[in-house]
PDB file of N, CA, C and O in Angstrom:
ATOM      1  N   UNK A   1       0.840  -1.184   0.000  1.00  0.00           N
ATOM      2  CA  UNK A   1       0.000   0.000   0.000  1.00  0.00           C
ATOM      3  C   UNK A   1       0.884   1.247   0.000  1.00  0.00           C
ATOM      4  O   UNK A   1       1.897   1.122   0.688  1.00  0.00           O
ATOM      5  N   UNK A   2       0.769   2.118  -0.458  1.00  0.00           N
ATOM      6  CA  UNK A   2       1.442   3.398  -1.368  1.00  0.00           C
ATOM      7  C   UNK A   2       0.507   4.202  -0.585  1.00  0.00           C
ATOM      8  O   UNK A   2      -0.705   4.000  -0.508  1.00  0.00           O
ATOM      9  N   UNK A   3       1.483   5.568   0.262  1.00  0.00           N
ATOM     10  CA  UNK A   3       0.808   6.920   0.649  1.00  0.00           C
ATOM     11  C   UNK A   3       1.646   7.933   0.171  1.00  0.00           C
ATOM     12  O   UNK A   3       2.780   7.535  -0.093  1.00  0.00           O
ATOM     13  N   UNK A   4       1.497   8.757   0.038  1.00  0.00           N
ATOM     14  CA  UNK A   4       1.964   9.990  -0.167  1.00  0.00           C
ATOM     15  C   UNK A   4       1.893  11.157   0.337  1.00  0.00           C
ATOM     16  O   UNK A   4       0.944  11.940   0.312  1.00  0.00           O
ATOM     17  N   UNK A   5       3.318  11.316   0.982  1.00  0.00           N
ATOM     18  CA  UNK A   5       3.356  12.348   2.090  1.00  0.00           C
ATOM     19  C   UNK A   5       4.280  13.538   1.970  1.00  0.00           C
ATOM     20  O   UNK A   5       5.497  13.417   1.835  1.00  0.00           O
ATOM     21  N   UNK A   6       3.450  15.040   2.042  1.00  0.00           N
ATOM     22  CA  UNK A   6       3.950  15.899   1.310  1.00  0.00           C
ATOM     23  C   UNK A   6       4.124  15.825   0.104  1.00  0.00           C
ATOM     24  O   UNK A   6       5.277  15.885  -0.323  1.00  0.00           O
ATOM     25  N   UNK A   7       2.941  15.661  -0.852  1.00  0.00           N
ATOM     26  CA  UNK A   7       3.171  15.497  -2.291  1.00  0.00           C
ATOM     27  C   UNK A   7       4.140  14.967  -2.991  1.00  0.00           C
ATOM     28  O   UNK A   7       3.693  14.752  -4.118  1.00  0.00           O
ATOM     29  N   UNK A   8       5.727  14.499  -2.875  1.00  0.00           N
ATOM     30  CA  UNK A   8       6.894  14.264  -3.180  1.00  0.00           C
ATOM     31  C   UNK A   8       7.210  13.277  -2.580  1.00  0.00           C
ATOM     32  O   UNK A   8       8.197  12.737  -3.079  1.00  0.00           O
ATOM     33  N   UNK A   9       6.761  12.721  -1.605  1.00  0.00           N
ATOM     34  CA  UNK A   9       7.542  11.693  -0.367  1.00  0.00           C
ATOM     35  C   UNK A   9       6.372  10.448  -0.360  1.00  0.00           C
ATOM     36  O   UNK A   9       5.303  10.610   0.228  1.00  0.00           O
ATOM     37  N   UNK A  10       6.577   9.668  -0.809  1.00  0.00           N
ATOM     38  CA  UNK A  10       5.797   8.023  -0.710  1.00  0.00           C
ATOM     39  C   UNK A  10       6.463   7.290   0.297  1.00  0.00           C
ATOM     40  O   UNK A  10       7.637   7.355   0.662  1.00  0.00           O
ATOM     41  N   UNK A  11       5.321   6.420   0.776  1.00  0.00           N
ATOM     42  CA  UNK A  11       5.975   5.123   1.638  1.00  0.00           C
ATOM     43  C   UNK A  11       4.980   3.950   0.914  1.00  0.00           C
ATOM     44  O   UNK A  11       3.755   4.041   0.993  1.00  0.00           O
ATOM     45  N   UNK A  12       5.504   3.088   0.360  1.00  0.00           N
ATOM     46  CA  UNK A  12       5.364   2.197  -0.336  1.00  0.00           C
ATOM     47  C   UNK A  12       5.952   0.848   0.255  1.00  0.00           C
ATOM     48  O   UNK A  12       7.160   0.780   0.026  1.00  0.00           O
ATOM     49  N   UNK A  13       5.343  -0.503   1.111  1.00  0.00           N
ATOM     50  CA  UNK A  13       5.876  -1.412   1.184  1.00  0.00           C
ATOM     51  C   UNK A  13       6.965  -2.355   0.478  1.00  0.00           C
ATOM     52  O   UNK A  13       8.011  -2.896   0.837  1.00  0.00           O
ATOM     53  N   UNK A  14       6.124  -2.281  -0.835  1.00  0.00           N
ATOM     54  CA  UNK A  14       7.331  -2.871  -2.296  1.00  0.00           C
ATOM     55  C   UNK A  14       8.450  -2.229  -2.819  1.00  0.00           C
ATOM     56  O   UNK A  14       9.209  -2.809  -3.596  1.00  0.00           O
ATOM     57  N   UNK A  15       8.705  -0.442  -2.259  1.00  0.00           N
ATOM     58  CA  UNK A  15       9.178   0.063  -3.020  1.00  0.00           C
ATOM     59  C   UNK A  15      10.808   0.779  -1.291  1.00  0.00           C
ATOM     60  O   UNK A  15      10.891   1.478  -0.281  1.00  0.00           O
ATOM     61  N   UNK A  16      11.393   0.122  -1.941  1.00  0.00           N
ATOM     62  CA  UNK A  16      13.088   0.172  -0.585  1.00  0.00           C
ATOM     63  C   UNK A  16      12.584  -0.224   0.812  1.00  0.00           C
ATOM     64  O   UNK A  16      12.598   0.373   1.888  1.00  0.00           O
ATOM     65  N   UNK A  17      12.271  -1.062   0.548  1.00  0.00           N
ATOM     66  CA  UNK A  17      11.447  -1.905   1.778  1.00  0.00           C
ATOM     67  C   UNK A  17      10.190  -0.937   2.898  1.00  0.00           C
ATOM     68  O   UNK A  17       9.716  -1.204   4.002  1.00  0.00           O
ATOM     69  N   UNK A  18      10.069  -0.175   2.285  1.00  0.00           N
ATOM     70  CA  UNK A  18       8.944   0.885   3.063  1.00  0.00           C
ATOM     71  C   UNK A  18       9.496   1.698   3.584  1.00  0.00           C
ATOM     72  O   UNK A  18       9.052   2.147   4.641  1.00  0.00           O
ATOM     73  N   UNK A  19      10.788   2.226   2.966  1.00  0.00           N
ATOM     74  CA  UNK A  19      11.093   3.547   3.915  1.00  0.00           C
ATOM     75  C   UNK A  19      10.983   4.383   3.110  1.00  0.00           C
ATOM     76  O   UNK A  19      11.285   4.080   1.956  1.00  0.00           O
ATOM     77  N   UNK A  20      10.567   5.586   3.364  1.00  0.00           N
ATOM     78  CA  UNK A  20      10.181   6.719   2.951  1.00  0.00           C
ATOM     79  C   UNK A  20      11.109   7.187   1.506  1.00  0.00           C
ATOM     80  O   UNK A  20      12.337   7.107   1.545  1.00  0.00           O
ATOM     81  N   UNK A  21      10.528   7.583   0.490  1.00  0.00           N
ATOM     82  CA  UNK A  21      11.444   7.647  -0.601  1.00  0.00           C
ATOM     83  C   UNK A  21      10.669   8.785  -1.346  1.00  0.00           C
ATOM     84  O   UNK A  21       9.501   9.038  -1.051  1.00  0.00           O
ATOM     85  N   UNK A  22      11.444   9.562  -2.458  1.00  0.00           N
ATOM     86  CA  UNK A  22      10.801  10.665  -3.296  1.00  0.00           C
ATOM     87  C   UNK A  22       9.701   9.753  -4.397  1.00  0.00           C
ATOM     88  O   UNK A  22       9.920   8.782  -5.121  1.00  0.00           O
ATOM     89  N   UNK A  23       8.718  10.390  -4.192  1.00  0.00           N
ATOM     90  CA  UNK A  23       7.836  10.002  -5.101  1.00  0.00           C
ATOM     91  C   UNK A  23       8.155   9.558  -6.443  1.00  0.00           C
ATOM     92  O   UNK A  23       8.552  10.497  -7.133  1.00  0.00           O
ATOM     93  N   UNK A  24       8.113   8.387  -7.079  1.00  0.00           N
ATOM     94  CA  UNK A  24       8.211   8.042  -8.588  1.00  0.00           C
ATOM     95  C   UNK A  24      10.450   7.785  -8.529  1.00  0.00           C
ATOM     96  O   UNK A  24      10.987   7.642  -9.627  1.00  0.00           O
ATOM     97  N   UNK A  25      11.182   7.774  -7.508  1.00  0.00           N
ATOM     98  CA  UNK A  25      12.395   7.515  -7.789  1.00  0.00           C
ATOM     99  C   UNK A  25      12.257   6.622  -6.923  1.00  0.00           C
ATOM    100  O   UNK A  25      11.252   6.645  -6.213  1.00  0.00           O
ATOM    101  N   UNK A  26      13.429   5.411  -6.735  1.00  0.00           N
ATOM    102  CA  UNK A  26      13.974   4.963  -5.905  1.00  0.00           C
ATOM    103  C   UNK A  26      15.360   5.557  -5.006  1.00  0.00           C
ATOM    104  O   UNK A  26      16.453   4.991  -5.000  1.00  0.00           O
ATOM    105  N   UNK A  27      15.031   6.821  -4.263  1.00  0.00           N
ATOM    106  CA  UNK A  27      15.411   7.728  -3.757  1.00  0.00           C
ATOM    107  C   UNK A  27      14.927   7.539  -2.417  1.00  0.00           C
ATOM    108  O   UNK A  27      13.722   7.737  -2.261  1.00  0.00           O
ATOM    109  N   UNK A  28      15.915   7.043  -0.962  1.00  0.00           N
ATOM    110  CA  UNK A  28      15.266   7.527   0.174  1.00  0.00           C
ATOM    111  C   UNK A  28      15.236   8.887   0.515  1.00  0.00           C
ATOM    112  O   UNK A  28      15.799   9.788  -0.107  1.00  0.00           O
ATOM    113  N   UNK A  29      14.577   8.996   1.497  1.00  0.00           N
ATOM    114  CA  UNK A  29      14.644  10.708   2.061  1.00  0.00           C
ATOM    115  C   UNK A  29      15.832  10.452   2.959  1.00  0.00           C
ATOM    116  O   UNK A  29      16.657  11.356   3.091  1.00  0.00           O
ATOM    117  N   UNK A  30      16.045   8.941   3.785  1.00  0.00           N
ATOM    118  CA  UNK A  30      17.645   9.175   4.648  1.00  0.00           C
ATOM    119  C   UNK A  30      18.872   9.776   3.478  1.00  0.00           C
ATOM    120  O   UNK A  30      19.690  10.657   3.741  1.00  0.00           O
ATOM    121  N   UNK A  31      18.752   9.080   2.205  1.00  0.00           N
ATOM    122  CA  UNK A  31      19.776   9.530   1.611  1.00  0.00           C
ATOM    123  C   UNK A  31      20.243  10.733   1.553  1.00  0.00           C
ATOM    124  O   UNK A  31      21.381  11.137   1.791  1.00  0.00           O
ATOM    125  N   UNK A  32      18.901  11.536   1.080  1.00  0.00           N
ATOM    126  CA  UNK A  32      19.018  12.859   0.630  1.00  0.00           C
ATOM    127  C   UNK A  32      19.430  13.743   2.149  1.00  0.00           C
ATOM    128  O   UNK A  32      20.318  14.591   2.065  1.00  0.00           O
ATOM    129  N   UNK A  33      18.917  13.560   3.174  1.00  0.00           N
ATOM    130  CA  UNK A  33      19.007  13.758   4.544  1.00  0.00           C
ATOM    131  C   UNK A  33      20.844  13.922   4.692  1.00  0.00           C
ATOM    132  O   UNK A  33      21.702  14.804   4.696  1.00  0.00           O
ATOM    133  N   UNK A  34      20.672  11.865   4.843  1.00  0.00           N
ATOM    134  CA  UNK A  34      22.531  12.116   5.166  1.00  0.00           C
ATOM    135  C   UNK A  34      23.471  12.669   3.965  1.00  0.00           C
ATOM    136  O   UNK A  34      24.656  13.002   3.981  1.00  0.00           O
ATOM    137  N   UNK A  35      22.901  12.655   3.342  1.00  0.00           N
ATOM    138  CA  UNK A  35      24.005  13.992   2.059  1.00  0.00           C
ATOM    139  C   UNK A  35      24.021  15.175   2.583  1.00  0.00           C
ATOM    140  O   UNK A  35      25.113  15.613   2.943  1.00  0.00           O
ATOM    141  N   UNK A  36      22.674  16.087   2.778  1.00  0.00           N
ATOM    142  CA  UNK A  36      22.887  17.185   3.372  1.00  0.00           C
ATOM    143  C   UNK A  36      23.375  17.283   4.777  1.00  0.00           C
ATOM    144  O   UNK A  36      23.682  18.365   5.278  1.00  0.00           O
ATOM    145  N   UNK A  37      23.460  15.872   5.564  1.00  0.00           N
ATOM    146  CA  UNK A  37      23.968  16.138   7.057  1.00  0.00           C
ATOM    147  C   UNK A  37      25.892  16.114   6.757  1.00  0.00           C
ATOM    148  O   UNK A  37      26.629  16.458   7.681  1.00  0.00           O
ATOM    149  N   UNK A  38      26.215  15.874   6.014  1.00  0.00           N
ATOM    150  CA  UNK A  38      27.533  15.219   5.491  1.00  0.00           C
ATOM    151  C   UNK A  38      27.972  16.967   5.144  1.00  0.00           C
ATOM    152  O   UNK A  38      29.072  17.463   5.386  1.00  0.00           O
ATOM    153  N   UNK A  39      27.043  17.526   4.660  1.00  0.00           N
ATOM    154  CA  UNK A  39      27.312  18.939   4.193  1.00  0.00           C
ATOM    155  C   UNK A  39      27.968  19.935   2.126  1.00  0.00           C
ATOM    156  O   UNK A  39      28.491  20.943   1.652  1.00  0.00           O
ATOM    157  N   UNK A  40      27.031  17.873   1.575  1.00  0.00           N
ATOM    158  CA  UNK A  40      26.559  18.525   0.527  1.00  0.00           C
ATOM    159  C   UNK A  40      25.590  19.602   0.304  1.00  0.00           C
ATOM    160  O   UNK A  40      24.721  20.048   1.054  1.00  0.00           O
ATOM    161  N   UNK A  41      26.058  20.049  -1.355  1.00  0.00           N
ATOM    162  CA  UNK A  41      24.934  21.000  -1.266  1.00  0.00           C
ATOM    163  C   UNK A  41      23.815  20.741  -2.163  1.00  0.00           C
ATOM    164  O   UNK A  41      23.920  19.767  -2.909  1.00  0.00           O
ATOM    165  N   UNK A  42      23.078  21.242  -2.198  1.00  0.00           N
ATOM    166  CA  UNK A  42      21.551  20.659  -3.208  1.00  0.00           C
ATOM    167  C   UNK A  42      22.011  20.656  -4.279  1.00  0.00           C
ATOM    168  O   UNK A  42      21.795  19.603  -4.880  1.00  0.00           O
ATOM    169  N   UNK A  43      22.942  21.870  -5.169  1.00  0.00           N
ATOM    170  CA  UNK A  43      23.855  21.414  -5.943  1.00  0.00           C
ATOM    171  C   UNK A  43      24.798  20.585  -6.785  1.00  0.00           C
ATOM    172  O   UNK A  43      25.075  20.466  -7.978  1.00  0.00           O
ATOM    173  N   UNK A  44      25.301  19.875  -5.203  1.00  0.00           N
ATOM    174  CA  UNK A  44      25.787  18.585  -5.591  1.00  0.00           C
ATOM    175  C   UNK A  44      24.968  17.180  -5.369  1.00  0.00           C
ATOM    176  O   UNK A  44      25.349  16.077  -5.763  1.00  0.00           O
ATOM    177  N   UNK A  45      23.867  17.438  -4.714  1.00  0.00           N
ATOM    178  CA  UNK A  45      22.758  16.440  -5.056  1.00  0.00           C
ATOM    179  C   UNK A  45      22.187  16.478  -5.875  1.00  0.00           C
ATOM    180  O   UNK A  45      21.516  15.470  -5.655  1.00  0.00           O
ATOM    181  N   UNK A  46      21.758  16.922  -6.957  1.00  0.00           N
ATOM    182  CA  UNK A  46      21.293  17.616  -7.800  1.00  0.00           C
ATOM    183  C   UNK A  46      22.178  16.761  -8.737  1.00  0.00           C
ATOM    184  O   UNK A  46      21.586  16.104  -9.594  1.00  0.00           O
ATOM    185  N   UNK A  47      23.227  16.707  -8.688  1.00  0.00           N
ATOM    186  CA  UNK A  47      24.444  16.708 -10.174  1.00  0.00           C
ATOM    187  C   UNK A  47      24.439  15.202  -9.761  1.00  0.00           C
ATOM    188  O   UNK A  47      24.461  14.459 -10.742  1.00  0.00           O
ATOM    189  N   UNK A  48      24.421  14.660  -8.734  1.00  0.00           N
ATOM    190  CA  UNK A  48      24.568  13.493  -8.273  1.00  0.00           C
ATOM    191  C   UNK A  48      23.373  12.825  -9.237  1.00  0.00           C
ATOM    192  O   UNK A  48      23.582  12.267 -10.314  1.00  0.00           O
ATOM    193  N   UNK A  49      22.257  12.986  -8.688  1.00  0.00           N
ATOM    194  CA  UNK A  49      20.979  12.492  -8.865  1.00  0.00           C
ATOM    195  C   UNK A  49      20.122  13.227  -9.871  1.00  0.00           C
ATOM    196  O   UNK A  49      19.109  13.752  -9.411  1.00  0.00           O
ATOM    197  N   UNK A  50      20.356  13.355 -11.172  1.00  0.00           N
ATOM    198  CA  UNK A  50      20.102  14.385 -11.923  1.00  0.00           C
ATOM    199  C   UNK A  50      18.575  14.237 -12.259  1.00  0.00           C
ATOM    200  O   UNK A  50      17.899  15.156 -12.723  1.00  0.00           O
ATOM    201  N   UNK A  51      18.110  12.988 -11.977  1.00  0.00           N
ATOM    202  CA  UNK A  51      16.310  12.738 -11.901  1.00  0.00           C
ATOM    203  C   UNK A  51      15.571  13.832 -10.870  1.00  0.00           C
ATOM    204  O   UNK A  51      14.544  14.410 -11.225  1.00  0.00           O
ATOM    205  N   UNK A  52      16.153  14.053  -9.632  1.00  0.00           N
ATOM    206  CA  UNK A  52      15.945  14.902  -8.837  1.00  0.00           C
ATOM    207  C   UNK A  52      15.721  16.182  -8.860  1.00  0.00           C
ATOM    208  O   UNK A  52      16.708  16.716  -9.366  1.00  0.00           O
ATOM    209  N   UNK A  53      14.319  17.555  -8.351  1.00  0.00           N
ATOM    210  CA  UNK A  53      14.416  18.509  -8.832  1.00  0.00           C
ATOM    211  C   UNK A  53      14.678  18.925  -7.041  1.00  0.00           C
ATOM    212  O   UNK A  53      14.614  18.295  -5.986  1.00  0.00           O
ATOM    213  N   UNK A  54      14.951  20.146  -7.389  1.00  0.00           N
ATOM    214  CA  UNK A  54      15.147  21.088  -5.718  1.00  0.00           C
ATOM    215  C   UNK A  54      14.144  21.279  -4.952  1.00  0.00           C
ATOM    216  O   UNK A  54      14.206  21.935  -3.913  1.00  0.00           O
ATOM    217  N   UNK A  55      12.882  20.592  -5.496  1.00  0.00           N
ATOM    218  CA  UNK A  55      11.420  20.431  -4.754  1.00  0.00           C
ATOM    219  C   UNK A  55      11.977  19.389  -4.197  1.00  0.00           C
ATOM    220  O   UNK A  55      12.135  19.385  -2.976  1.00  0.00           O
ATOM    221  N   UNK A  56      12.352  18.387  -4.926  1.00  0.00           N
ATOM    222  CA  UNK A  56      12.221  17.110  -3.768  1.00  0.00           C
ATOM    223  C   UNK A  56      13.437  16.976  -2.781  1.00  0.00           C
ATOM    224  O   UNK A  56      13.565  15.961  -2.096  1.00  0.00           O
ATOM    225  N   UNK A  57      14.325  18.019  -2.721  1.00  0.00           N
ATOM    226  CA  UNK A  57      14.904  17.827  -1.453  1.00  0.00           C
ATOM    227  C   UNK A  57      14.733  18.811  -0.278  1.00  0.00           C
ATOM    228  O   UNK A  57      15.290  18.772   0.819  1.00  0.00           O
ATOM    229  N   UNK A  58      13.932  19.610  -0.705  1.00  0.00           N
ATOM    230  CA  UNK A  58      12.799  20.678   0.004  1.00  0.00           C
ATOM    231  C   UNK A  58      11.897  19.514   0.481  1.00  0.00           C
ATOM    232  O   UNK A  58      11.889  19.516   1.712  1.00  0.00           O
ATOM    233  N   UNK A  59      11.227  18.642   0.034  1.00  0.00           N
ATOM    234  CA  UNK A  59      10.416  17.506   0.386  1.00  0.00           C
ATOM    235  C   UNK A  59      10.944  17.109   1.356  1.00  0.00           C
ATOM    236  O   UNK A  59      10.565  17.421   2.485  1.00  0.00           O
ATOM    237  N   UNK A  60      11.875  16.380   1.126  1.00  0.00           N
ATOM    238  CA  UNK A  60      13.035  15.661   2.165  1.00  0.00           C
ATOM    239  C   UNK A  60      12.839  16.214   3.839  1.00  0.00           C
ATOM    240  O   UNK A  60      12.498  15.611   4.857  1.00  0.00           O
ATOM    241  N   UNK A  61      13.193  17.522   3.602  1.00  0.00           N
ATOM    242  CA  UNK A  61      13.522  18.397   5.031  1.00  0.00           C
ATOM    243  C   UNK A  61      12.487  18.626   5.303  1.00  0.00           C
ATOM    244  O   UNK A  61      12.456  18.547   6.532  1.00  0.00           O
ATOM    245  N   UNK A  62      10.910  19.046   4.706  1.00  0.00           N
ATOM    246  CA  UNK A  62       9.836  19.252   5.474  1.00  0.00           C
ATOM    247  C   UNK A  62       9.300  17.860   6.088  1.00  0.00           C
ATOM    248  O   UNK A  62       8.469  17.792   6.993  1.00  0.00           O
ATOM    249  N   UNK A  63       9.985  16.626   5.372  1.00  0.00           N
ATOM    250  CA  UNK A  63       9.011  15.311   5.806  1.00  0.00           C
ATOM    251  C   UNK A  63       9.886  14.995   7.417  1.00  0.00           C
ATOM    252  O   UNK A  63       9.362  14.602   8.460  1.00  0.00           O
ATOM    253  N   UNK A  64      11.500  15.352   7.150  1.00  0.00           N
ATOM    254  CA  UNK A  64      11.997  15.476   8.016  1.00  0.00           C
ATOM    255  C   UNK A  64      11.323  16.301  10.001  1.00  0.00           C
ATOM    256  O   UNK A  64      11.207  15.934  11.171  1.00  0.00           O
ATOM    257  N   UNK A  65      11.138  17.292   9.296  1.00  0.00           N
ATOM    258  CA  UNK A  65      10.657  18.264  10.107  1.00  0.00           C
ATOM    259  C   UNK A  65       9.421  18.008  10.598  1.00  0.00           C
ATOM    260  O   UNK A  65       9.106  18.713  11.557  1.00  0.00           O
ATOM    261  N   UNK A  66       8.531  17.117  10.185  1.00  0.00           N
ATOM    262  CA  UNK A  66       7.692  16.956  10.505  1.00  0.00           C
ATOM    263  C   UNK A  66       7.305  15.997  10.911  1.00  0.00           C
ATOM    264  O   UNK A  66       6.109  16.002  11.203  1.00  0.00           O
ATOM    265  N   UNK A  67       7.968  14.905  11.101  1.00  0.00           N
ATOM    266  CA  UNK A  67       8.613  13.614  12.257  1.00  0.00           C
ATOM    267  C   UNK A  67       8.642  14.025  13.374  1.00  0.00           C
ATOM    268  O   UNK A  67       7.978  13.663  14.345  1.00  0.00           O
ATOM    269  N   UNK A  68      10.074  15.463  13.217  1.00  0.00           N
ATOM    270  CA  UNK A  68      10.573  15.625  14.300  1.00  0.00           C
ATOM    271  C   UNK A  68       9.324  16.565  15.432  1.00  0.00           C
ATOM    272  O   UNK A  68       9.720  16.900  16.549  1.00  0.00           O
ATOM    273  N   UNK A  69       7.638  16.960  14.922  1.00  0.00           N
ATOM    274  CA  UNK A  69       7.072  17.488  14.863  1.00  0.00           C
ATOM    275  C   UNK A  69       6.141  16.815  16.297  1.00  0.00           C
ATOM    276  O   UNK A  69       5.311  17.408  16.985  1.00  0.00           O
ATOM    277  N   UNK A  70       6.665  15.294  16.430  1.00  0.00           N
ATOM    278  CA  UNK A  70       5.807  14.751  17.295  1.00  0.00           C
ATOM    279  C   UNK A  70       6.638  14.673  18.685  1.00  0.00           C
ATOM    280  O   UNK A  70       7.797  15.023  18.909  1.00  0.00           O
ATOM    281  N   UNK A  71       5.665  14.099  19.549  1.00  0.00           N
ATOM    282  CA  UNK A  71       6.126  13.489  21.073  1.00  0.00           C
ATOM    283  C   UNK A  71       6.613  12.084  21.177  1.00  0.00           C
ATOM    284  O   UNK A  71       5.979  11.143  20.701  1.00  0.00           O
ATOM    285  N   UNK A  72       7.667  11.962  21.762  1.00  0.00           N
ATOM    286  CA  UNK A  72       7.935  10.283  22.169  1.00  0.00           C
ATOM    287  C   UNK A  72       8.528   9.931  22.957  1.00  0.00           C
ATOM    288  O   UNK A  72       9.561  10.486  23.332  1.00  0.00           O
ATOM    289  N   UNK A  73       8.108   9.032  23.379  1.00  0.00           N
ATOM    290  CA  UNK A  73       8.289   8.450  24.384  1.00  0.00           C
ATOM    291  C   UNK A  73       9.547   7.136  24.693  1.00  0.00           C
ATOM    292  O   UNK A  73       9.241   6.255  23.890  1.00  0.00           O
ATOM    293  N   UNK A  74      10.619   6.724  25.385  1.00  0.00           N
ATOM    294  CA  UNK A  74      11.069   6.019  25.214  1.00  0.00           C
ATOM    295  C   UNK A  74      10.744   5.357  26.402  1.00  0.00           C
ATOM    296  O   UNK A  74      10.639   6.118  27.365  1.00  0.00           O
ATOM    297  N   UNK A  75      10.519   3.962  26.667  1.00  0.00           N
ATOM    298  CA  UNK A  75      10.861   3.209  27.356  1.00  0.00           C
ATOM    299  C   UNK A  75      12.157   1.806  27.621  1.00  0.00           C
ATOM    300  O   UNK A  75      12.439   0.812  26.952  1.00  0.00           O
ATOM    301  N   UNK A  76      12.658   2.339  28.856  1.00  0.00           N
ATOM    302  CA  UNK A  76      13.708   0.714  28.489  1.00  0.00           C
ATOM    303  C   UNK A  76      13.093  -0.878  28.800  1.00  0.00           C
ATOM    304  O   UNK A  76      12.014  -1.121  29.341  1.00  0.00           O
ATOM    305  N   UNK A  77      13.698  -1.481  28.498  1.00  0.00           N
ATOM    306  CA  UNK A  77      13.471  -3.020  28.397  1.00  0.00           C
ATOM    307  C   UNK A  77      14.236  -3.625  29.140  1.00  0.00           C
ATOM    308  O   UNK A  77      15.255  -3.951  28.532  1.00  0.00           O
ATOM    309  N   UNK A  78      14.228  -3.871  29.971  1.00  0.00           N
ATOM    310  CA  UNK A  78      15.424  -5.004  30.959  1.00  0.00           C
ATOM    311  C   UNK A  78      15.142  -6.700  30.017  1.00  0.00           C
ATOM    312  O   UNK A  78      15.753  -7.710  30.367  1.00  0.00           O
TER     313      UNK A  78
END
C-alpha cells in the first residue's frame, strides 16, 4: 500500500522496503538527509541524482521536520 506524504515523499511497502522515498524515484529521504547532514549542497545532489528537482529535497527536510514534529516516548526493556 502506497501513501503519499507531502506530495513528493511516498511510503510504499514494495518500493526500498517501506522507507520513505521521493515520489516516482527509488530515492530515500535518509539519503538525501545524510548527504545534506555530510554537508553537501543541493547542488551537488542535484548533479549526483540528476532525476531529482530542488522540490524534492525541500520535500526531504519538510518530511523530516515533521517527524521531528511529534512526542515520544522512550521506554527501556530489561
Amino acid at each position: 500500500m502506497a501513501r503519499n506524504i507531502i506530495n513528493r515523499i511516498t511510503i510504499n511497502d514494495k518500493i526500498l522496503n517501506g522507507k520513505p522515498s521521493i515520489k516516482g524515484k527509488r530515492v530515500a529521504v535518509q539519503t538525501i538527509l545524510e548527504f545534506l547532514s555530510a554537508g553537501e549542497s543541493e547542488k551537488e545532489i542535484l548533479k549526483q541524482y540528476p532525476s531529482l528537482e530542488k522540490e524534492d529535497i525541500t520535500a526531504c527536510l519538510k518530511f523530516a521536520s515533521k517527524l521531528m514534529d511529534r512526542n515520544y516516548t522512550f521506554k527501556y526493556v530489561s
